[in-house]
C-alpha positions in Angstrom: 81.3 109.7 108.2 82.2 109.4 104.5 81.4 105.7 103.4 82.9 106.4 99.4 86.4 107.2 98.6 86.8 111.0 97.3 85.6 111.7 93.8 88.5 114.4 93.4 91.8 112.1 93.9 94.8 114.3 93.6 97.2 114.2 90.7 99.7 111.4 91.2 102.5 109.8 88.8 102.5 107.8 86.2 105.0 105.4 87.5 105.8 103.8 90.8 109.3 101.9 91.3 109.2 101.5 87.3 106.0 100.3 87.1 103.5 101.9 85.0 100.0 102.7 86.7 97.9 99.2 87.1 95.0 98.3 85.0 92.3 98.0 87.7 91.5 94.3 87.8 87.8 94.6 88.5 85.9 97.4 85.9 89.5 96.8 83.5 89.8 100.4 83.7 93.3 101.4 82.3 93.8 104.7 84.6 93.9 104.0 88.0 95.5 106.5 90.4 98.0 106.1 93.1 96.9 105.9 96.4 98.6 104.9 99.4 102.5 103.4 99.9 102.7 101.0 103.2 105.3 98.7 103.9 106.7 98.5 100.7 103.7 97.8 98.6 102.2 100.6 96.5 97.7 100.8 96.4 96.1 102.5 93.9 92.1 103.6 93.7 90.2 103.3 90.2 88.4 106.2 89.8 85.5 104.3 87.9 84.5 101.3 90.3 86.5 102.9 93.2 88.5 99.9 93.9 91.5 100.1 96.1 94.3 97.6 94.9 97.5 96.3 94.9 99.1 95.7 91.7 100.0 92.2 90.5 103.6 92.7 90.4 103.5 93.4 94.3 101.0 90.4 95.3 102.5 87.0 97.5 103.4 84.2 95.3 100.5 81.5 96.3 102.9 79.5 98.7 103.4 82.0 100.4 99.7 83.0 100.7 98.8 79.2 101.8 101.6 79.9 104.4 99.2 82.6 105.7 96.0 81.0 105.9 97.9 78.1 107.3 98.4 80.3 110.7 94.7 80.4 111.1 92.7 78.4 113.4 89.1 78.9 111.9 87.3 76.1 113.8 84.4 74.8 113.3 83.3 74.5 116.9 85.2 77.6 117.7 82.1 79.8 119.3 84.1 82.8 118.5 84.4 82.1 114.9 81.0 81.6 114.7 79.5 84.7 116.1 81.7 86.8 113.7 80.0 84.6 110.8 76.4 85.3 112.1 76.4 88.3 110.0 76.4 86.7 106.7 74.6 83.6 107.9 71.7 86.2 109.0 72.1 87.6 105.7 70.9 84.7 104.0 68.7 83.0 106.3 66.3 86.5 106.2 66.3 86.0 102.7 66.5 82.4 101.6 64.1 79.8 102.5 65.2 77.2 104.5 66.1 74.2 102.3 68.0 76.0 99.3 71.2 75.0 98.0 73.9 77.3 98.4 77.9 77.4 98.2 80.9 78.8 100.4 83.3 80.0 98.1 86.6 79.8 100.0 85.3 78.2 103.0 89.1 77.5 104.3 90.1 74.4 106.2 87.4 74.9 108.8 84.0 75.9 107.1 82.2 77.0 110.0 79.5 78.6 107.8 78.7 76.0 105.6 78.6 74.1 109.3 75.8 76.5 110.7 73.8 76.8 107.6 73.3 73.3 107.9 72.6 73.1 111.3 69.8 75.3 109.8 68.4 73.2 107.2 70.5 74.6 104.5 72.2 72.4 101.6 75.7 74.0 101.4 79.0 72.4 98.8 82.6 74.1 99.5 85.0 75.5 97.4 88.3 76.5 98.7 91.2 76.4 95.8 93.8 75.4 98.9 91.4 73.4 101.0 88.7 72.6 99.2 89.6 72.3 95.3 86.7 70.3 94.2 86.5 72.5 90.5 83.0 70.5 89.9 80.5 72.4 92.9 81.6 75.7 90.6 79.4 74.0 87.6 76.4 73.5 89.9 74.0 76.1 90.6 72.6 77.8 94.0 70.0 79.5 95.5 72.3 81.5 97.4 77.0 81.9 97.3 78.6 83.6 100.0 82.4 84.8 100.2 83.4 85.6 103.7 86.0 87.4 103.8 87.6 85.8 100.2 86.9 89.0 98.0 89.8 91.0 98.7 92.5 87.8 98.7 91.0 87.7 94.5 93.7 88.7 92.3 90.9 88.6 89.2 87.4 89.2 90.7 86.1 90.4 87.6 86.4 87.1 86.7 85.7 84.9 89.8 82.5 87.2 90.4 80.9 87.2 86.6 81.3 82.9 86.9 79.8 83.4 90.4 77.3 85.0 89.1 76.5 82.7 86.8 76.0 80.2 88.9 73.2 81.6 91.0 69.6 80.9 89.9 67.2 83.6 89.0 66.6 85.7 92.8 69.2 84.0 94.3 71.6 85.9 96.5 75.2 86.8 96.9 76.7 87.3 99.8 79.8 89.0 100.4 81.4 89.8 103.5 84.6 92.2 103.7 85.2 95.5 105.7 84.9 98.6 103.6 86.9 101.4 102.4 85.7 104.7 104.2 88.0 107.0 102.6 92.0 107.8 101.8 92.4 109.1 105.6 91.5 106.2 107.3 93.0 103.9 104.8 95.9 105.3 105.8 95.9 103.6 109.5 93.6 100.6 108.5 94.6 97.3 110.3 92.8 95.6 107.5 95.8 96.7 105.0 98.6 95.1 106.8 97.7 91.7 106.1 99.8 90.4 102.8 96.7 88.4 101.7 94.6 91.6 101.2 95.3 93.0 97.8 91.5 94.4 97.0 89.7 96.7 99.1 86.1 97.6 98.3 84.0 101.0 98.8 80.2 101.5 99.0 80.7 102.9 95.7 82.4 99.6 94.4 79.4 97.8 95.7 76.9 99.7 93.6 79.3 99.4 90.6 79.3 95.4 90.5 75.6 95.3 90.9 75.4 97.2 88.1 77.7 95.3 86.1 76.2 92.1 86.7 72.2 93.2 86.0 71.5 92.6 89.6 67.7 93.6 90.4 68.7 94.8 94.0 71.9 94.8 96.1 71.8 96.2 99.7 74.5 96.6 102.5 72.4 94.2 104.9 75.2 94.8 107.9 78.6 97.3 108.6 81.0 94.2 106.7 78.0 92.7 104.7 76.7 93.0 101.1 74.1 91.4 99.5 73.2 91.5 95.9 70.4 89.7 94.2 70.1 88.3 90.5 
């Protein structure tokens, strides 16, 4: 099974329902490529990073976003909810000493993580920009950030990444967790897609890209929905 998206996309057009092709908002690339149409909303692939994305004219307004992460009930006693965040709290607790500081960037209303790394001996701020919009934790610095499932709602993650990574001291670790892009076929019939929240989907390939980009020393897929990179 084909973890990457294809190198060879096909020819596609320049324009889709008047709009010019998107500027992909990760690598900035000016050429990406059209790539899948579902439900009204056009996706297109960046041949340089590999990023699968929605363009800006098609995204939710933020209201209406909110009004979607509204309908979730991400308890922090829920033991369901916790189990699917072991992944990422593994992740860090097999590299990060018990003790660190660390941050979960869009923790939502309830930050189970942040919850269990404590429980753990962690130090852990929040950062949510609809729950927890406290700007001055994204000044601090941390042994380890993790984004559960936050990186493809980011309209700009070139941005939101490079301050990330900023923030994160010298062998300190990021964290992502997001289900990958396996290639155009399966795209095609991806659950994943249909929610309206989801506007950036990320290959393998995009993985190696960023760490590359950011001068990481080592980045490793440390479980099938989990990345971890290290400055």
């Amino acid at each position: 099974m084909t973890t990457d998206v294809p190198e060879n996309l096909p020819a596609t057009q320049a324009v889709t329902n008047g709009s010019p092709c998107p500027s992909c908002p990760l690598c900035r690339a000016p050429d990406s490529q059209w790539w899948h149409r579902r439900k009204h909303r056009e996706y297109w692939c960046c041949p340089a990073c590999r990023l699968v994305f929605v363009g800006a004219d098609q995204q939710i307004s933020p209201a209406a976003e909110k009004a979607e992460y509204d309908k979730h009930r991400n308890d922090i006693s829920d033991s369901g909810y916790r189990t699917f965040l072991t992944r990422p709290w593994r992740a860090v607790c097999d590299r990060v000493p018990t003790g660190s500081r660390g941050l979960d960037f869009g923790c939502g209303p309830g930050p189970a993580l942040a919850s269990m790394f404590a429980e753990a001996g962690y130090r852990v701020a929040l950062y949510d920009l609809f729950y927890y919009p406290d700007s001055s934790v994204l000044t601090g610095h941390y042994h380890f950030i993790c984004l559960t499932e936050v990186i493809e709602h980011l309209a700009n993650p070139a941005d939101v990444l490079s301050g990330l990574w900023r923030q994160l001291e010298a062998g300190g670790w990021l964290v992502i967790q997001t289900q990958r892009v396996r290639d155009r076929e399966a795209f095609a019939h991806w659950r994943y897609v249909d929610d309206p929240t989801h506007i950036a989907f990320y290959a393998e390939a995009t993985f190696a890209w960023l760490a590359e980009y950011l001068g990481a020393q080592h980045w490793e897929l440390a479980d099938r929905d989990v990345v971890a990179i290290q400055k």
